[in-house]
N, C-alpha and C positions, 0 to 999 in steps of 0.2 A: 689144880690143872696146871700152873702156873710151874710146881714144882719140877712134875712127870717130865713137862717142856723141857724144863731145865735138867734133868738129869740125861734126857733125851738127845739134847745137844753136848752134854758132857761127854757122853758116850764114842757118838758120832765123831767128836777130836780125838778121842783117844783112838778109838781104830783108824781114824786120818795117819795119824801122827806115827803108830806103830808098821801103818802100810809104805809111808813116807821113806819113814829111817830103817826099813828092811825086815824090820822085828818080825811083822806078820808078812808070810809068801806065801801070795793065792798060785796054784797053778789048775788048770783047768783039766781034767781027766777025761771026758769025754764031750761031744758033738753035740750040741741041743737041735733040737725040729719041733716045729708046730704041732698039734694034735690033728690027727684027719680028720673030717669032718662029711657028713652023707648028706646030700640035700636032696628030697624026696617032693614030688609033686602035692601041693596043699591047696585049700578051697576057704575062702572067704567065709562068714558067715554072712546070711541073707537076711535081713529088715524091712520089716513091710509101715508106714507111718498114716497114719489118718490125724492131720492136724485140721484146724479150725477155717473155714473161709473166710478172709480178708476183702474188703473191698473201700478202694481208695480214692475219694473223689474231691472235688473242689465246691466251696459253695459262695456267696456272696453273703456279708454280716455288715450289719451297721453296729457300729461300737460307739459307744458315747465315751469322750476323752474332758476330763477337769478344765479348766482353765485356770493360768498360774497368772499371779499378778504381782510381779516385782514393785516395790517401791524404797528409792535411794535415799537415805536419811537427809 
């Protein structure tokens, strides 16, 4: 891959180089323009979903928490 790069960039100078110092002369012969393009009235597709009932509430929990007991040497 490393090679390809590098021969890629070799390339690329030499046509710099020869567009530079005159060697190669592009001239342009005709007009370029964009392709036409038709845009026509379109429709979505339609999805119908049956997913699961959720239901979200609050309650009150007593949780029992450890007790820690540091002691300093």
């Amino acid at each position: 891959m490393r090679f390809i790069g590098g021969l890629l960039l070799i390339a690329l100078i030499v046509v710099g180089v020869g567009i530079a110092t005159g060697f190669v002369d592009l001239q342009k012969t005709s007009e370029g323009r964009l392709p036409e393009i038709a845009i026509k009235e379109g429709a979505l597709p339609k999805y119908e979903a049956n997913v699961a009932k959720v239901e979200v509430g609050t309650r009150n929990e007593t949780v029992e928490v450890p007790t820690v007991a540091v002691k300093k040497p």
